[in-house]
C-alpha positions as CSV (number, residue, x, y, z in Angstrom):
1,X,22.5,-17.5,-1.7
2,X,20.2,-14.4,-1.2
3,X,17.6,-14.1,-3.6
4,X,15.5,-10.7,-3.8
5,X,12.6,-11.0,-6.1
6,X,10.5,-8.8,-7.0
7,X,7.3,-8.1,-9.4
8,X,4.8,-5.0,-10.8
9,X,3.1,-6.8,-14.0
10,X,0.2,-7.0,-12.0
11,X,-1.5,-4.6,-9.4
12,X,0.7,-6.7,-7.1
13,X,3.4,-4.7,-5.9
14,X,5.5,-7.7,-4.4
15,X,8.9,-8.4,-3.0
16,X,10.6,-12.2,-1.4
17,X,13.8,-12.6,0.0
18,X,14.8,-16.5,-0.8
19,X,18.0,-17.5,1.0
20,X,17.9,-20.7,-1.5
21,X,16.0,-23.2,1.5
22,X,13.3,-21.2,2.4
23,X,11.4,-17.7,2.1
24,X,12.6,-15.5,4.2
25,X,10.6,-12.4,4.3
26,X,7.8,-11.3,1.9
27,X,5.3,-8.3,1.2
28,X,2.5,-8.0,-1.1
29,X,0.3,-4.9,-1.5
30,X,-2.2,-4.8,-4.0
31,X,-2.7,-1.6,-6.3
32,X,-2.6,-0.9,-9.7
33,X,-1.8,2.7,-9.7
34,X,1.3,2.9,-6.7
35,X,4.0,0.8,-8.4
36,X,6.5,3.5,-7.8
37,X,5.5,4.7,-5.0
38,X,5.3,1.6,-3.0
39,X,8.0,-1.2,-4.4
40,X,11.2,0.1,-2.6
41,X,9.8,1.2,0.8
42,X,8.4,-2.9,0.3
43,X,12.0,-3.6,-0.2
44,X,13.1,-1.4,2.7
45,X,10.4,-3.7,4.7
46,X,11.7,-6.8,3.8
47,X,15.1,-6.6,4.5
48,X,14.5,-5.3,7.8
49,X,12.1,-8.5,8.6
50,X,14.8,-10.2,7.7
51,X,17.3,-8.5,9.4
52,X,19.4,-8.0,6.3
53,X,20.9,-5.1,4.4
54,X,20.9,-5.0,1.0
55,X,24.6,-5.7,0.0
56,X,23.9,-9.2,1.5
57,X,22.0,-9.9,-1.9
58,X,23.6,-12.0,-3.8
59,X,20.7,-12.1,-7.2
60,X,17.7,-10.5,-8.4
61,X,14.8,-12.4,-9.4
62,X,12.7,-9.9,-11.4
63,X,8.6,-10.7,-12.8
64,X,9.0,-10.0,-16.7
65,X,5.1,-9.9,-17.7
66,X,3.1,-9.8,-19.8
67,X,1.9,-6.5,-18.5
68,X,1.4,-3.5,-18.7
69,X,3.9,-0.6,-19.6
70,X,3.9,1.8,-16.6
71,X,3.5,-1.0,-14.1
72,X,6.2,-3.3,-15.4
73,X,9.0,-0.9,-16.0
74,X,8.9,-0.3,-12.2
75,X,9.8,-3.6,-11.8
76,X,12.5,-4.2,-14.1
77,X,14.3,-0.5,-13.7
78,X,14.6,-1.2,-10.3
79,X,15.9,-4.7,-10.5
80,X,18.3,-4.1,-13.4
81,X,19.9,-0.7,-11.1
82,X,19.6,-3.0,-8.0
83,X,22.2,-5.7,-10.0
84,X,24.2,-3.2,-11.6
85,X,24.9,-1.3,-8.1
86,X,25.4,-4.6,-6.6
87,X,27.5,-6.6,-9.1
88,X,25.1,-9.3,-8.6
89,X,22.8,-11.3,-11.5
90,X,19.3,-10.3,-12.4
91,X,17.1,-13.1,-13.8
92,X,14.0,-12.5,-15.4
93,X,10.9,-15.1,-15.1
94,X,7.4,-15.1,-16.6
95,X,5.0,-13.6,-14.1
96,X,2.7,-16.1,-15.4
97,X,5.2,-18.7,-14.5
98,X,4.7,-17.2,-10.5
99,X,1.1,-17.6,-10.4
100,X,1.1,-21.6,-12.2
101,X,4.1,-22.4,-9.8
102,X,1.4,-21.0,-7.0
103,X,-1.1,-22.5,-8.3
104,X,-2.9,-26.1,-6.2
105,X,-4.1,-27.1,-9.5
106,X,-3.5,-31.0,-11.1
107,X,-3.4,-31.6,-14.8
108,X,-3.2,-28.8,-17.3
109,X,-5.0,-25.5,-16.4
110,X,-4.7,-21.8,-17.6
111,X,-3.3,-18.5,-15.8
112,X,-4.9,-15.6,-16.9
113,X,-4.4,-11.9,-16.0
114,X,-5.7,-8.8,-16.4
115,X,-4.7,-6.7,-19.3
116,X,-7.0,-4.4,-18.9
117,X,-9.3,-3.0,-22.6
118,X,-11.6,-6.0,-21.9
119,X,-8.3,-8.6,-22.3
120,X,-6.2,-11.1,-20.7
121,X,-2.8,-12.1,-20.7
122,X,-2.7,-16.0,-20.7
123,X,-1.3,-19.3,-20.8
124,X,-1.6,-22.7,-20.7
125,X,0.3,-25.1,-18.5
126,X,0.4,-28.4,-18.1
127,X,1.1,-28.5,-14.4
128,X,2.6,-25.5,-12.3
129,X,6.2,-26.2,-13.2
130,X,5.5,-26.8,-17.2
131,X,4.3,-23.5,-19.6
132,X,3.1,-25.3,-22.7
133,X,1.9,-21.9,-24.6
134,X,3.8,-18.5,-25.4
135,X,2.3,-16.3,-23.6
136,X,-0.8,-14.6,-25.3
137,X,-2.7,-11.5,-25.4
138,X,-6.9,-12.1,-26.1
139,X,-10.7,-11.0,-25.5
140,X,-11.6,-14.1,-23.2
141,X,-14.5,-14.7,-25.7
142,X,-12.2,-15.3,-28.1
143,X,-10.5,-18.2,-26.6
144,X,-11.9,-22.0,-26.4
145,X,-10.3,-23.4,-23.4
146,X,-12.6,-26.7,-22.9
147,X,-13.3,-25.2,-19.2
148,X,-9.9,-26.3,-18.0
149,X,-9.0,-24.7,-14.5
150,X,-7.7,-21.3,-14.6
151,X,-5.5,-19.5,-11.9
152,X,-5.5,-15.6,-11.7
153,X,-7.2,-12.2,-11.8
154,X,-8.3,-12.3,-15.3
155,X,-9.9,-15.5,-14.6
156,X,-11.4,-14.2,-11.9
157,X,-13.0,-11.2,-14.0
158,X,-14.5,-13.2,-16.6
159,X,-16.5,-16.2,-15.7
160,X,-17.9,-17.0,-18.7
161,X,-14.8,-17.6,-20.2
162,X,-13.0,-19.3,-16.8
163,X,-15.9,-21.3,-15.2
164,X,-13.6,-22.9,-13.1
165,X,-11.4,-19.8,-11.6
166,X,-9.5,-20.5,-8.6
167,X,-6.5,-18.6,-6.1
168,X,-4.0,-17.3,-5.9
169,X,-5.0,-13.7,-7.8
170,X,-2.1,-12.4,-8.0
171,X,1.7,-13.7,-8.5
172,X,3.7,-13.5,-5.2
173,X,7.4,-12.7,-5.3
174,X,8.0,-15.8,-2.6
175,X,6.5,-17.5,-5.5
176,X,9.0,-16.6,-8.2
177,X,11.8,-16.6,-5.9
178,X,10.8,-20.7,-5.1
179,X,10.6,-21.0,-9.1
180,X,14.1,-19.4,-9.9
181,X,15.3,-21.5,-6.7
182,X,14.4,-25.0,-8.0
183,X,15.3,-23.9,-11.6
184,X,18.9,-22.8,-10.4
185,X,19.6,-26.0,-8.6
186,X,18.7,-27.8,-11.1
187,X,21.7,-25.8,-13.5
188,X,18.9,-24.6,-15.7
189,X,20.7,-20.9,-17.3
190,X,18.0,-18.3,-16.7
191,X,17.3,-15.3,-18.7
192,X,18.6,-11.7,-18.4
193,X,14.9,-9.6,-17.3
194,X,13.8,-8.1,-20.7
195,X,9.9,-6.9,-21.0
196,X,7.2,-9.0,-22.3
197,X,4.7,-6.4,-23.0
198,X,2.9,-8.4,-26.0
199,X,1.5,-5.1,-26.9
200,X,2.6,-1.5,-28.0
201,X,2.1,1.5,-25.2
202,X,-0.9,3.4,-25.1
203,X,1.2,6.9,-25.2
204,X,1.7,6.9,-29.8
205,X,3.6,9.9,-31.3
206,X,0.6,11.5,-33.3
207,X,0.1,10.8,-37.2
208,X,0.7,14.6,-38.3
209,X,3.1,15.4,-35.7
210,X,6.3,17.6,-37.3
211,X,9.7,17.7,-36.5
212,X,10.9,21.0,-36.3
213,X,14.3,21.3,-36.8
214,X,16.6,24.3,-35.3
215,X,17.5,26.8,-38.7
């Protein structure tokens, strides 16, 4: 086994290489607006750490969100093209899932992210291994989380909301690669990557816009 996994939903641009007993090679570079620009040369890096081409892959482990458009689609066009040029499986995971399964938190806590328009994407768990929520988009004053422990950026931007924020930020590919590891072994089916975006795109065809048709 030769996991690549990989993740944009956040202004993480991360990649792992898992080879199903340990992580092998990782890199994580953190901005929002690169996605594109930096995810394969992160690829490129990792393989060459591990001294590894590409065709030695044998799945792809792929961060489905929540998230936001642009970011995400980087993500999950590049891991559905790596598969298909491969032959290989893609498997999508909840990047929420990554940060709980990072998280050094016990008893039930909360991951929240930054979904930017004064939001967070969020969920609750009831230890890193066990989602107990869908996964949610909300104003942080909105929600009444009892000041359980809460793991991630958006936590992190609103205190008021997440008294008790703590690392990791963002979700690490190692991360989700461990996650789809464990969850392979033990013969649980995981899902083809399809977007959780929670929300529609910013870009909206206009109200009076006209088709104009050819005569």
């Amino acid at each position: 086994m030769l996991l690549l996994a990989l993740d944009t939903a956040t202004p993480a641009v991360t990649v792992a290489l898992h080879d199903g007993a340990t992580v092998v090679a990782a890199s994580s570079q953190v901005d929002a607006r690169r996605h594109g620009e930096l995810l394969l040369p992160a690829v490129d890096r990792v393989l060459a750490e591990a001294g590894l081409r590409l065709d030695a892959v044998t799945g792809i482990v792929v961060g489905v969100g929540p998230g936001p458009y642009t970011g995400l689609r980087v993500g999950l066009m590049t891991a559905d093209t790596f598969a298909l040029a491969l032959g290989v499986p893609a498997y999508g995971l909840c990047t929420l899932d990554g940060l709980a399964y990072a998280a050094d938190v016990e008893g039930p806590f909360v991951v929240a992210t930054d979904a930017r328009r004064k939001e967070v994407y969020w969920a609750r768990y009831a230890d890193p291994r066990t989602r107990v929520s869908e996964p949610a988009v909300d104003r942080p004053a909105d929600l009444d989380l009892g000041g359980l422990p809460a793991v991630g950026a958006g936590a992190l931007l609103y205190p008021d909301t997440f008294p008790d924020a703590r690392a990791p930020e963002h979700v690490s590919a190692a991360a989700l690669a461990s996650l789809a590891v464990e969850k392979l072994a033990a013969g649980e089916e995981l899902a083809a990557p399809r977007p959780l975006y929670l929300r529609r795109p910013d870009a909206q065809v206009p109200k009076n816009y006209k088709v104009v048709t050819p005569k």
